[in-house]
MISESE-953921 format. One record per residue: residue number from 1; chain; x, y, z of N, C-alpha, C in turn. Coordinates in steps of 0.02 Angstrom, whole numbers, plus 50000, padded with zeros to 5 digits. Layout:
% residues N
TIMI  nr kette    nX    nY    nZ   caX   caY   caZ    cX    cY    cZ
TIMI NUM     A     X     Y     Z     X     Y     Z     X     Y     Z
...
***
This chain:
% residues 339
TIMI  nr kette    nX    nY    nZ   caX   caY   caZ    cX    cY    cZ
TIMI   1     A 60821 55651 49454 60765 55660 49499 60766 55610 49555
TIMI   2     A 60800 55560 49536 60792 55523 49602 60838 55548 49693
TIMI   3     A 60885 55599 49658 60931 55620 49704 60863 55647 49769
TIMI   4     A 60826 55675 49728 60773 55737 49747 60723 55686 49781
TIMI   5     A 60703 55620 49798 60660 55579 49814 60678 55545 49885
TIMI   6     A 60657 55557 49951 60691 55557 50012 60681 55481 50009
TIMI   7     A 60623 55453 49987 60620 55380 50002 60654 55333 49949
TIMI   8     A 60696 55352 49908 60711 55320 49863 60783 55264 49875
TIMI   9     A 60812 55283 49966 60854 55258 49999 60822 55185 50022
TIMI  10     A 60751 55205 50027 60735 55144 50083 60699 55102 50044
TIMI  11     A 60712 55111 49976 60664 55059 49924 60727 55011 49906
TIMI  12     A 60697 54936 49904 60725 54900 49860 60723 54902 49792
TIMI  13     A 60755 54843 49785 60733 54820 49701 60648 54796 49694
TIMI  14     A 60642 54842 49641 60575 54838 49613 60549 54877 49639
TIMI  15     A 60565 54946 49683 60540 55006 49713 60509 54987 49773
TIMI  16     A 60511 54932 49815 60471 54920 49898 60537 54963 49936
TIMI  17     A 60491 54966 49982 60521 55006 50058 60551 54938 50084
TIMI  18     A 60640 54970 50122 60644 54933 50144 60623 54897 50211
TIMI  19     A 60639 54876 50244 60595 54833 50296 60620 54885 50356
TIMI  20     A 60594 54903 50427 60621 54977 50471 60632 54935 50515
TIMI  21     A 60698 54927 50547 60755 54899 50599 60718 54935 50657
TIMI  22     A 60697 54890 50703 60676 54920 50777 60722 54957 50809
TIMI  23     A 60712 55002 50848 60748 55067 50867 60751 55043 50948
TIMI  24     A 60836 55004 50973 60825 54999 51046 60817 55046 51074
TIMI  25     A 60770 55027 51157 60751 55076 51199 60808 55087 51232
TIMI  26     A 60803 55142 51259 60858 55181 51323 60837 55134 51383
TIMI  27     A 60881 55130 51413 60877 55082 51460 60836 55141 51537
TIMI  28     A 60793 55126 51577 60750 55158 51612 60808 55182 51679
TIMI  29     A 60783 55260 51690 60850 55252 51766 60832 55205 51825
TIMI  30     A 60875 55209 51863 60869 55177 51932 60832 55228 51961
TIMI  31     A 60758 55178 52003 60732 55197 52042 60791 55205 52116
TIMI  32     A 60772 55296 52134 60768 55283 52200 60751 55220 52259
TIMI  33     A 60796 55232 52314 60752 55164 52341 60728 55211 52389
TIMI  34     A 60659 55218 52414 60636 55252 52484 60647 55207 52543
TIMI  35     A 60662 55273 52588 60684 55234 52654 60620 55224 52694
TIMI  36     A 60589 55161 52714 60524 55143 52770 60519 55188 52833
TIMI  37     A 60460 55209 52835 60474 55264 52916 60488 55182 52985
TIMI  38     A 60512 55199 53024 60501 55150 53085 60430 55175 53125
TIMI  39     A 60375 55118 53114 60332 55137 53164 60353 55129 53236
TIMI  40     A 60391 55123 53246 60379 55113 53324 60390 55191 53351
TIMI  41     A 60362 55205 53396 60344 55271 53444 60417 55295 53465
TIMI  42     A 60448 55350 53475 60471 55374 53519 60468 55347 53586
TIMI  43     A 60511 55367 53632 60506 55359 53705 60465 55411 53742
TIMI  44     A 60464 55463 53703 60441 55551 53727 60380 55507 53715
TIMI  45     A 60345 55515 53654 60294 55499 53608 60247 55426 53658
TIMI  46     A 60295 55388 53654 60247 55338 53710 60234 55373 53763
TIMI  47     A 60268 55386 53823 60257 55427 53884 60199 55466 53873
TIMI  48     A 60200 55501 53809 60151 55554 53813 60077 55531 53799
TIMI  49     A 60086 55494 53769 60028 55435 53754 59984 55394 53791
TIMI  50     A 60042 55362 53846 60016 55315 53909 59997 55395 53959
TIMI  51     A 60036 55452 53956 59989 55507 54005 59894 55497 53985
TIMI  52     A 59894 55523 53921 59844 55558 53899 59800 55501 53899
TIMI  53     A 59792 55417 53938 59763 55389 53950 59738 55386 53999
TIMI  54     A 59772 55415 54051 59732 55433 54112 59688 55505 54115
TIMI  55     A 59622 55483 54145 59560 55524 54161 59589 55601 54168
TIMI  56     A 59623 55577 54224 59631 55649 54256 59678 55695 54223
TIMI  57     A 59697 55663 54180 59774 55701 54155 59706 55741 54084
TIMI  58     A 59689 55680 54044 59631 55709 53996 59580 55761 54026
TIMI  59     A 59551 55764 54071 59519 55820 54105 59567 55878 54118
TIMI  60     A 59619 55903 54118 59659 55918 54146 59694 55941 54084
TIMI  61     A 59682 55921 54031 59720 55957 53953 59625 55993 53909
TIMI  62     A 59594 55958 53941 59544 55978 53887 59487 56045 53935
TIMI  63     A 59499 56043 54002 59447 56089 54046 59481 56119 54093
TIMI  64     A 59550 56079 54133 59575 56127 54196 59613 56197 54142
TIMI  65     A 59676 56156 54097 59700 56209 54070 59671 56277 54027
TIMI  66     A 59620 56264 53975 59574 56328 53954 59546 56355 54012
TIMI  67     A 59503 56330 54057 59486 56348 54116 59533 56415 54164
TIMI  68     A 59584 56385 54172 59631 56410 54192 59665 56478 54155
TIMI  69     A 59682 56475 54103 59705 56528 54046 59631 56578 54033
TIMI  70     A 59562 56546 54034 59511 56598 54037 59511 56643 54094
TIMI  71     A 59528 56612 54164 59510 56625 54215 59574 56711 54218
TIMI  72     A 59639 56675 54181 59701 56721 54205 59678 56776 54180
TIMI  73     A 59637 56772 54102 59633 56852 54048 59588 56862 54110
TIMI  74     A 59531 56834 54132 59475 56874 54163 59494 56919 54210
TIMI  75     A 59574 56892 54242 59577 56911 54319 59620 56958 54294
TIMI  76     A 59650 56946 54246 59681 57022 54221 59663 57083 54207
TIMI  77     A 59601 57056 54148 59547 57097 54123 59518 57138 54193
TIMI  78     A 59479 57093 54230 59458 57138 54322 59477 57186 54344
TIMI  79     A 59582 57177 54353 59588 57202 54419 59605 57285 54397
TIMI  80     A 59577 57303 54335 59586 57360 54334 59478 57380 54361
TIMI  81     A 59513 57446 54402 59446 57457 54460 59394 57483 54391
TIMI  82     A 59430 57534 54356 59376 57565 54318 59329 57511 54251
TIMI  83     A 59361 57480 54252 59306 57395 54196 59280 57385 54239
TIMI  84     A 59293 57328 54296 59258 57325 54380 59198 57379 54385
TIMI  85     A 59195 57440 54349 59151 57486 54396 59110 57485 54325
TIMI  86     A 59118 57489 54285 59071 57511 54197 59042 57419 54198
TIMI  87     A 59078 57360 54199 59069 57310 54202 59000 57314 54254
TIMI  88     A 59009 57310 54329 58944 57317 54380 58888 57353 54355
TIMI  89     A 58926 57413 54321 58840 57480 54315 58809 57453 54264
TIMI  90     A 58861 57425 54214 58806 57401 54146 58770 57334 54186
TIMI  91     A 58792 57285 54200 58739 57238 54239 58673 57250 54279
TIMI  92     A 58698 57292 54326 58625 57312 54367 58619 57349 54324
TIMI  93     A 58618 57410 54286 58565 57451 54227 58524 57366 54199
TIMI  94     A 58540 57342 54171 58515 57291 54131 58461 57263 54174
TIMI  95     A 58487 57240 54219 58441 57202 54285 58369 57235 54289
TIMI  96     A 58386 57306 54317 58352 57350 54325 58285 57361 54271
TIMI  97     A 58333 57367 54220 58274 57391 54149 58233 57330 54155
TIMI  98     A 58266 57269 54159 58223 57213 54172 58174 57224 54208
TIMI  99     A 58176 57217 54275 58124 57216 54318 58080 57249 54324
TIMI 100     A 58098 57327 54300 58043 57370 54307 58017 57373 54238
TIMI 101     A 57993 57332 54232 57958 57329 54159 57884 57335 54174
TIMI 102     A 57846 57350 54120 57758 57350 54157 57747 57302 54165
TIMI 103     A 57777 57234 54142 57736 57163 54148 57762 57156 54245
TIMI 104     A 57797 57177 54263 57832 57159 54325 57808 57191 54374
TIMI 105     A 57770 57260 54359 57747 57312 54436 57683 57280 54427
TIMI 106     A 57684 57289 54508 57631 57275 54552 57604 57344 54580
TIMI 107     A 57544 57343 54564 57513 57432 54560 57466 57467 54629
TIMI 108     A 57420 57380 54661 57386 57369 54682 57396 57309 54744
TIMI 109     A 57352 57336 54809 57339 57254 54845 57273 57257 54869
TIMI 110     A 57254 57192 54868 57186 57174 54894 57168 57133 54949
TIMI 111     A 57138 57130 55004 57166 57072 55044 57057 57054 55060
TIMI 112     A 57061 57000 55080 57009 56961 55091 56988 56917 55140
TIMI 113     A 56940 56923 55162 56949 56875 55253 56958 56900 55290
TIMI 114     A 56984 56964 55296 57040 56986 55381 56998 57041 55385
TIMI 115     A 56994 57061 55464 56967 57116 55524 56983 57167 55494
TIMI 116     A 56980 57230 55502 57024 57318 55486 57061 57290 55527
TIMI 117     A 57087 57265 55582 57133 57264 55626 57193 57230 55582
TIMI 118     A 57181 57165 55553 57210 57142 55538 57239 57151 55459
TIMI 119     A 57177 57191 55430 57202 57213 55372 57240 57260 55356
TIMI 120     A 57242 57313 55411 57304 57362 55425 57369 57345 55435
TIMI 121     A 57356 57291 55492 57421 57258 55502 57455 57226 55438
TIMI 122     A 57426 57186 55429 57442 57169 55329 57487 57214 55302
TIMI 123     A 57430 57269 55278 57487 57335 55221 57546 57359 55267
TIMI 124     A 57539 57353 55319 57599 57403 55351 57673 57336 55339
TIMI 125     A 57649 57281 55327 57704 57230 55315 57727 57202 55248
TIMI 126     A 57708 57245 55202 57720 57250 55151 57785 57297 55120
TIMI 127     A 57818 57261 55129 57913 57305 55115 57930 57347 55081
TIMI 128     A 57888 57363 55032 57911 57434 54998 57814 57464 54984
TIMI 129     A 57850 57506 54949 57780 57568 54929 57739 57550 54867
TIMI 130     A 57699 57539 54882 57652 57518 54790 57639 57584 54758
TIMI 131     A 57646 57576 54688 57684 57538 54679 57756 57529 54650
TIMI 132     A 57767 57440 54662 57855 57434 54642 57853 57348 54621
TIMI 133     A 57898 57355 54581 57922 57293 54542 57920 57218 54593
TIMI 134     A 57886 57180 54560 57859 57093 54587 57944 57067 54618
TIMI 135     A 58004 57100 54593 58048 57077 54625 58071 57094 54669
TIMI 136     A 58045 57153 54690 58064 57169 54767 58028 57147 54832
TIMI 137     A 57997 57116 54805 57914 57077 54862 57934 56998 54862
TIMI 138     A 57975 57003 54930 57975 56935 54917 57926 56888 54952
TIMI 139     A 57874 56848 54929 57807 56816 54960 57809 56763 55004
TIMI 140     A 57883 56748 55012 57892 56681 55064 57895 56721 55136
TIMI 141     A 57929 56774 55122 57956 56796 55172 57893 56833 55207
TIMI 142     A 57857 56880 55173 57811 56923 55176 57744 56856 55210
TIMI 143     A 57752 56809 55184 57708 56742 55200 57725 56734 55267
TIMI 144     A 57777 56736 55306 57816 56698 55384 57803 56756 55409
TIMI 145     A 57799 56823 55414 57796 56903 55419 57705 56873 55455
TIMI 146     A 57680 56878 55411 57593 56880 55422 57566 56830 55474
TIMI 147     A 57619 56742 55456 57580 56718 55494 57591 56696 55571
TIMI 148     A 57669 56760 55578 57662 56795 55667 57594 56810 55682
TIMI 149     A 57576 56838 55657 57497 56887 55691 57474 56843 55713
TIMI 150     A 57453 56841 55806 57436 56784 55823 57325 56777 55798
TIMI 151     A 57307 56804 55761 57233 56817 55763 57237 56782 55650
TIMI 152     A 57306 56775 55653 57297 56755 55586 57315 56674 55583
TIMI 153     A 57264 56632 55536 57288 56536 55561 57325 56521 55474
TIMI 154     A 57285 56568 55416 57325 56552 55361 57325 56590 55324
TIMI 155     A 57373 56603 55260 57374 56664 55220 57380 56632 55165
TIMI 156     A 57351 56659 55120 57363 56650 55027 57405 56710 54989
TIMI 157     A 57463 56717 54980 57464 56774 54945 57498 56730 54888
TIMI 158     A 57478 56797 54855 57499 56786 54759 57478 56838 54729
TIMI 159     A 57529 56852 54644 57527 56896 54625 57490 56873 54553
TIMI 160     A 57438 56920 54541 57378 56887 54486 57407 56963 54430
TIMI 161     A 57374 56939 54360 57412 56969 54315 57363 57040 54309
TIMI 162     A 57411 57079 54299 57356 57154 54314 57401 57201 54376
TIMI 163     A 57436 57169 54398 57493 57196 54453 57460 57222 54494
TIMI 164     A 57404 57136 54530 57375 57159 54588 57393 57090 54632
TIMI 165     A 57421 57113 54705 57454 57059 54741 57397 57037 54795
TIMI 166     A 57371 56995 54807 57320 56975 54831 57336 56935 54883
TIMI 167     A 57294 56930 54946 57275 56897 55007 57245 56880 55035
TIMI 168     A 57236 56815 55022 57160 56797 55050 57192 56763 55129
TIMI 169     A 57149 56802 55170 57182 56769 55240 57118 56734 55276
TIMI 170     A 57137 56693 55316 57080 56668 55377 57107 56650 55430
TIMI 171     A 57073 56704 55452 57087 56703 55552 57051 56661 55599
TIMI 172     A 57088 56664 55643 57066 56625 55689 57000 56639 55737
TIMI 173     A 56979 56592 55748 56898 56616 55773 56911 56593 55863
TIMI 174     A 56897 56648 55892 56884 56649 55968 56830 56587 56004
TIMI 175     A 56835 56555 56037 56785 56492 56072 56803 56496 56130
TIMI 176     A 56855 56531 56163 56832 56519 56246 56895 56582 56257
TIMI 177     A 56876 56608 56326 56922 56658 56360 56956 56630 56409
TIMI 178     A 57045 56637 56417 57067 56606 56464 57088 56666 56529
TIMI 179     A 57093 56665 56577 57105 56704 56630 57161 56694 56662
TIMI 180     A 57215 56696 56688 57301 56690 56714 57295 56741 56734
TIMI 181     A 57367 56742 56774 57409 56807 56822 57398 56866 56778
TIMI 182     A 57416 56828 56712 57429 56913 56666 57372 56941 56647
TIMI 183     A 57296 56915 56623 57252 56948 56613 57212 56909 56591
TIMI 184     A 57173 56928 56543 57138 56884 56516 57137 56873 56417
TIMI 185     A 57149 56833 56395 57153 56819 56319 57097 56764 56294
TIMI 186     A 57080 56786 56208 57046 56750 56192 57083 56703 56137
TIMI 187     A 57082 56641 56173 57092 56567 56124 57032 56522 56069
TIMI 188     A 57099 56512 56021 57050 56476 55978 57040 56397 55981
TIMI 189     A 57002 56353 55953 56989 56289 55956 57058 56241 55979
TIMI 190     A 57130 56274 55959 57175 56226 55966 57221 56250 56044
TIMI 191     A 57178 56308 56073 57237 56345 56123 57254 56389 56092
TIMI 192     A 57271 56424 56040 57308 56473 56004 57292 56552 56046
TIMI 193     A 57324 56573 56045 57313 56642 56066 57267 56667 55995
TIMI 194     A 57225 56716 56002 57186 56749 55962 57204 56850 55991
TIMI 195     A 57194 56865 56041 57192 56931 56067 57168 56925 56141
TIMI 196     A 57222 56986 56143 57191 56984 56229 57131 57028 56250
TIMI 197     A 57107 57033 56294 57051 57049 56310 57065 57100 56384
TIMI 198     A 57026 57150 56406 57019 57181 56447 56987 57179 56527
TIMI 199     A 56918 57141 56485 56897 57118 56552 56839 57067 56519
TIMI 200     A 56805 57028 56568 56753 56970 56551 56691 56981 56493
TIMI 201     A 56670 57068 56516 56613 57065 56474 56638 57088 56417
TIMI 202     A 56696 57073 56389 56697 57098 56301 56698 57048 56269
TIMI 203     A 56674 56977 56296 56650 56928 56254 56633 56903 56316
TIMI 204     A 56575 56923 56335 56510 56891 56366 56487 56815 56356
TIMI 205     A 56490 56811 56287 56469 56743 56257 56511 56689 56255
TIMI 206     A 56579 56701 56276 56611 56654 56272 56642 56603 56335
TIMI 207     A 56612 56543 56340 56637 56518 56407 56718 56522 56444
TIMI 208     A 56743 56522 56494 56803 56555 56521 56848 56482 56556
TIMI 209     A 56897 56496 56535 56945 56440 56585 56989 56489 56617
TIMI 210     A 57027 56455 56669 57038 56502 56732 57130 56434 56729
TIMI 211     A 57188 56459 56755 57249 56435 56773 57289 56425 56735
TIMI 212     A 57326 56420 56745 57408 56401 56724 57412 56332 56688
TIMI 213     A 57430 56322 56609 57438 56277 56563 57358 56277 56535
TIMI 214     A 57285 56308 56565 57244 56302 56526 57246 56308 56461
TIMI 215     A 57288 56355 56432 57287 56345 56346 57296 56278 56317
TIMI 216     A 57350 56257 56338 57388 56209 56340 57335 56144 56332
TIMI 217     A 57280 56168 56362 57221 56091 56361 57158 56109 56334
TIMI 218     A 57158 56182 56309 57080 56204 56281 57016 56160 56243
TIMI 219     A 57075 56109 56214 57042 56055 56166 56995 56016 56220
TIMI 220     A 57044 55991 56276 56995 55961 56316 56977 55987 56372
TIMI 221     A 56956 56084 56384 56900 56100 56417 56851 56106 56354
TIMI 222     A 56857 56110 56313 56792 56136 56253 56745 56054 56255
TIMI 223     A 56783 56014 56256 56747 55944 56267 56707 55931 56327
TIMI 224     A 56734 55957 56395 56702 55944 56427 56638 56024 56454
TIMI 225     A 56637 56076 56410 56612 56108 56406 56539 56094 56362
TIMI 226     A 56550 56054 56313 56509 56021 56272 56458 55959 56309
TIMI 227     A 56508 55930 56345 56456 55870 56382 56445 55905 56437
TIMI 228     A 56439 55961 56482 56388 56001 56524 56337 56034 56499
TIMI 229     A 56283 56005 56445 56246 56025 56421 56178 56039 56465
TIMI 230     A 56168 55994 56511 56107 56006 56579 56132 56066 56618
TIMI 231     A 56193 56055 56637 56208 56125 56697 56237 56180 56665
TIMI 232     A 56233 56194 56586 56281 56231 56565 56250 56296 56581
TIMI 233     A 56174 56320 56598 56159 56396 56619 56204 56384 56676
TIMI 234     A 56213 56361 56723 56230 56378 56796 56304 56378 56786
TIMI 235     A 56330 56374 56730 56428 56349 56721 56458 56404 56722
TIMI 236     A 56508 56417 56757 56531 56492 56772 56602 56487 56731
TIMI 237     A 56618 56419 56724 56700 56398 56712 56733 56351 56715
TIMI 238     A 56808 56344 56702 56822 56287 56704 56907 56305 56756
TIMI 239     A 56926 56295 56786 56983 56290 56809 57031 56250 56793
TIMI 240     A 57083 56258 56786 57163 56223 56788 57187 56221 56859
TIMI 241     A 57179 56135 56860 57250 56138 56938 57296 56090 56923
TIMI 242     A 57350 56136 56966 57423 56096 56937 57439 56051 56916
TIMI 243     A 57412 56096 56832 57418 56103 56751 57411 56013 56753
TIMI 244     A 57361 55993 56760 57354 55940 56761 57274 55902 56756
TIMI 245     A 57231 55924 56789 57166 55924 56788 57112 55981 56784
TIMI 246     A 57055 55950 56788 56994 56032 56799 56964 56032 56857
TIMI 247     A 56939 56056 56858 56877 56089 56908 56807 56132 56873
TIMI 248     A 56748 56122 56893 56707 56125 56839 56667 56172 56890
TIMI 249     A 56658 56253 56891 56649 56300 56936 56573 56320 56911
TIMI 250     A 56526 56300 56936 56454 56330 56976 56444 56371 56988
TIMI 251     A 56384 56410 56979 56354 56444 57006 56358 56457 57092
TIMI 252     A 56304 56486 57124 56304 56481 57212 56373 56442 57260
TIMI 253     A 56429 56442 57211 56496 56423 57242 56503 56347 57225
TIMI 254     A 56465 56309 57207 56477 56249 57192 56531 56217 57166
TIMI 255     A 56573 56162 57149 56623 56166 57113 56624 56065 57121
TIMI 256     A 56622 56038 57052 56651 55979 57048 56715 55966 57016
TIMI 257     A 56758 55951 57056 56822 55915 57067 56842 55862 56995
TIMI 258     A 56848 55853 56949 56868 55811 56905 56932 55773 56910
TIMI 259     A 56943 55697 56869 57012 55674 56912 57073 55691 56830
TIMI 260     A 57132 55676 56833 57163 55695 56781 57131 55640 56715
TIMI 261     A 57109 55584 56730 57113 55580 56673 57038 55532 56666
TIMI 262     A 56995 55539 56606 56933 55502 56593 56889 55569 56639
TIMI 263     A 56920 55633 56628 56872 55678 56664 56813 55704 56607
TIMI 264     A 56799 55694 56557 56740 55679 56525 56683 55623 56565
TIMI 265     A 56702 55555 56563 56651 55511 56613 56667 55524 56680
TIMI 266     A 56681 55546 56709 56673 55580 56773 56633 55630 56754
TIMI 267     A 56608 55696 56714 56571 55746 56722 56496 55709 56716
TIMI 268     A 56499 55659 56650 56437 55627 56626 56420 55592 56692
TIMI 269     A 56446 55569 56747 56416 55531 56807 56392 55565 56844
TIMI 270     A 56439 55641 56843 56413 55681 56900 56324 55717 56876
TIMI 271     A 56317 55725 56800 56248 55748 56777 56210 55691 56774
TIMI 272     A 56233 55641 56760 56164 55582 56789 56149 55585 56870
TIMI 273     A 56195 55601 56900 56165 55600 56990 56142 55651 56985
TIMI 274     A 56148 55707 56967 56115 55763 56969 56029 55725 56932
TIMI 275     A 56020 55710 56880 55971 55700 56848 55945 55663 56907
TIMI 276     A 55951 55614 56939 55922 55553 56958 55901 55593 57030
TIMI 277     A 55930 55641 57045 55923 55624 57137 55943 55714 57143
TIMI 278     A 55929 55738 57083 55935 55829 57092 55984 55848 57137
TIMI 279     A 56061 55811 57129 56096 55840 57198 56139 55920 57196
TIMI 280     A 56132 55935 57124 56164 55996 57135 56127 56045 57143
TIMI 281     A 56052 56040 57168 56031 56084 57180 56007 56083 57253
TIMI 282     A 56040 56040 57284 56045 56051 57387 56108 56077 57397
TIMI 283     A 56102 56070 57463 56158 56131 57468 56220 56081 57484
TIMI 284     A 56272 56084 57427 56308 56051 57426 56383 56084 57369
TIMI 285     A 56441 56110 57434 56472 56147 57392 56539 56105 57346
TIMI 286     A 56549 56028 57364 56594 56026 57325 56573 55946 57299
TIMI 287     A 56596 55935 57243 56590 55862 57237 56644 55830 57184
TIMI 288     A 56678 55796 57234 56732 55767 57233 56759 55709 57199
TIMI 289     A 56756 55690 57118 56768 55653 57091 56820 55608 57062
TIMI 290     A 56871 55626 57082 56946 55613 57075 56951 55535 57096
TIMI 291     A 56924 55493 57127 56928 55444 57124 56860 55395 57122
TIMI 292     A 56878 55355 57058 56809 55356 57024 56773 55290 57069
TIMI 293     A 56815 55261 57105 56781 55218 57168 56746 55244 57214
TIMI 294     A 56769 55291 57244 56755 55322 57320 56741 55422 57293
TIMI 295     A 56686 55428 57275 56656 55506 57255 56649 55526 57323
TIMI 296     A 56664 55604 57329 56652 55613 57411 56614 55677 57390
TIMI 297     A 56595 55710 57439 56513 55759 57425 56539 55807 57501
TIMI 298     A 56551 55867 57492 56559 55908 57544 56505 55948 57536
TIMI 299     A 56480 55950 57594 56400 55998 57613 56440 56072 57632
TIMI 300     A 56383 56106 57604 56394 56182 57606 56384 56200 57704
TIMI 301     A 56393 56274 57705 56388 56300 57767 56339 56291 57794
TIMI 302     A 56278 56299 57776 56207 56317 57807 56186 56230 57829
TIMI 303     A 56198 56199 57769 56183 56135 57792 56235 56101 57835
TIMI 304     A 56303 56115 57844 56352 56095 57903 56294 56115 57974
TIMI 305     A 56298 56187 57982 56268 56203 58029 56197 56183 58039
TIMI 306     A 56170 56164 57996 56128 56146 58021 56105 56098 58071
TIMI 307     A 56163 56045 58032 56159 55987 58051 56213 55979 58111
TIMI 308     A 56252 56031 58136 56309 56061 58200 56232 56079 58247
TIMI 309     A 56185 56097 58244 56128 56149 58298 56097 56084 58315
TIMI 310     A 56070 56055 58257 56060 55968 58262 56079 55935 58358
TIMI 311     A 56149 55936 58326 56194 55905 58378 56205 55934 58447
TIMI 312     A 56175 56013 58429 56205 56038 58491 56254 56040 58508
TIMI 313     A 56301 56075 58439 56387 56097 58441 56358 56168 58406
TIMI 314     A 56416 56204 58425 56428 56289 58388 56437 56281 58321
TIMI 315     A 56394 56343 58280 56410 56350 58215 56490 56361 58187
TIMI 316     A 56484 56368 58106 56536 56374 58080 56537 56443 58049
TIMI 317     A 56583 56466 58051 56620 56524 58024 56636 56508 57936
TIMI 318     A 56642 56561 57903 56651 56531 57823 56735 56525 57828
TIMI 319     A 56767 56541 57871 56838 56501 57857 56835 56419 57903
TIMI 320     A 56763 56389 57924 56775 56336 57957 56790 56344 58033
TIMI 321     A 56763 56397 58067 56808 56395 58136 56746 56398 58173
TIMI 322     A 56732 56371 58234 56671 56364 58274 56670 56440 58294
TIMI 323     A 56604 56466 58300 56558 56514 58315 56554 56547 58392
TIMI 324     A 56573 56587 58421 56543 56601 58486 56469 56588 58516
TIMI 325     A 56445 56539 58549 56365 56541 58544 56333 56618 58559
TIMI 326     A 56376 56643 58606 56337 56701 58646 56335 56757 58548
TIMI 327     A 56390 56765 58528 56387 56797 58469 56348 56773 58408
TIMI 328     A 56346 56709 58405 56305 56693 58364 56217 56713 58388
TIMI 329     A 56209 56705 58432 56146 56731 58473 56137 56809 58464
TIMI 330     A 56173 56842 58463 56184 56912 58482 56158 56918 58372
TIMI 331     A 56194 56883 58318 56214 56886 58259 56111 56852 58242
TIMI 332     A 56088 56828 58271 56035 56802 58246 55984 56846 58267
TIMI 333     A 55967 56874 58342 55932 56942 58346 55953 56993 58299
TIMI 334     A 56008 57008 58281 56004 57091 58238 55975 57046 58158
TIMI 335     A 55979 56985 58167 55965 56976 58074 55887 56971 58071
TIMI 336     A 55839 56947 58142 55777 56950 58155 55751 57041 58164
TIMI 337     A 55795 57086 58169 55792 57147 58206 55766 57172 58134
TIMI 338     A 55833 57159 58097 55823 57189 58027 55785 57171 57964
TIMI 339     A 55767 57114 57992 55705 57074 57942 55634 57107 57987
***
């Protein structure tokens, strides 16, 4: 039986195991040796490196070139006509559906402030037909349009929600009629043209300046229209002479002379002599204020002559020319004949 006993090799005497002989190891293989990469760069690799440090070259890889390659498909994509034509129609369709939406028509206009004259004139300058879409009205333009009209000074337009386009306007208000070669027009407080006029009595009420550049100074006839408050029943007008001064036109032909400039205290001197010493009511047709030292006073006809019969010289003629006595004699029986 012991043949049959596997451990019966490794027992000593007295049946112990014998002692187990360490089993040398296999000796380990040789490591590979790996080869170190070389950091250092290429020559390509640097170059390309020190490029991509400059700005322009980096702008120029990251926006000219996509830029560029978008731009080529697009221009490719384009130049066929029929995309070009489905491309355009679908845009304006789109546009279109946009604009004419209900939030966008304008249905209605209202305007506020202005004459029928002027309120006609209005709608007829309104660019398309109401109604039609807020984007076809353009209000800057339609704004510079209105405030040609010389009888219009400002306009409000705007479009309020309800697709009603509104205008509140205010015109200019008439204060004096000017008279020139061409006819006669009515100006407002600044000179402005307002409308022309036909003849004197279609604004009766309004005092009149008379010459060439009067618009041009309306501000300061309305001033001195204001300080003729004593003679203003007898004030027929104001004259322009070369476009430089006035003349302040009377009743019974009278006329004071104003100088170009401080012709306000020149009128106020001439209505205190009047006050003090009643001179515009002798017969006295011009008075001459232009130089505020030396006022000069031209006597009318009746009192020339009078003071010519005085002397025992021939009357005056109304262009100034001495009288025939025998005709003036002959001229004073038929006026006794007929009285």
């Amino acid at each position: 039986m012991q043949g049959l006993n596997p451990f019966s090799r490794m027992q000593g005497e007295g049946g112990r195991p014998a002692p187990a002989r360490p089993v040398p190891a296999r000796p380990a293989p040789a490591q590979q040796r790996v080869q170190r990469r070389d950091p250092a760069p290429s020559r390509l690799a640097y170059r390309l490196n020190r490029m991509m440090l400059r700005p322009i070259v980096r702008r120029l890889v990251h926006i000219g070139i996509p830029a560029f390659l978008a731009a080529l498909v697009a221009g490719i994509w384009l130049s066929d006509e029929t995309r070009r034509a489905n491309l355009t129609g679908g845009i304006d369709g789109i546009v279109d559906k946009v604009q004419h939406r209900e939030a966008f028509m304008v249905k209605m206009m209202t305007i506020e402030g202005a004459s029928p004259v002027v309120d006609k004139g209005l709608r007829a300058m309104v660019p398309v037909d109401l109604p039609a879409s807020s984007f076809d009205i353009d209000l800057d333009t339609l704004r510079e349009r209105v405030l040609k009209l010389d009888a219009v000074e400002a306009v409000d337009l705007r479009i309020k929600p309800g697709g009603i386009l509104s205008a509140v306007v205010t015109e200019r208000v008439p204060v004096v009629m000017w008279r020139h070669a061409r006819g006669i027009e009515l100006l407002d407080k600044t000179g402005h043209r307002v409308a022309s006029a036909t003849s004197r009595e279609v604004r009766g009420d309004l005092p009149i300046i008379a010459g060439e550049g009067a618009d041009r100074a309306a501000a300061e006839a309305l001033a001195l229209i204001d300080a003729a408050g004593p003679i203003l029943p007898r004030l027929r007008g104001l004259e322009r002479v070369g476009e430089r001064r006035w003349d302040v036109v009377l009743d019974r032909g009278q006329r004071i002379k104003l100088p170009a400039e401080d012709a306000l205290q020149a009128l106020e001197r001439a209505i205190a002599l009047d006050r003090a010493q009643s001179m515009l009511d002798r017969d006295i047709a011009v008075i001459d204020l232009r130089h505020a030292a030396r006022p000069v006073v031209r006597l009318g006809l009746e009192a020339q002559n009078a003071i010519r019969v005085a002397r025992g010289q021939p009357k005056l003629d109304a262009n100034g020319q001495p009288i025939d006595p025998e005709i003036a004699k002959k001229t004073d029986k038929n006026s006794k004949n007929n009285g």
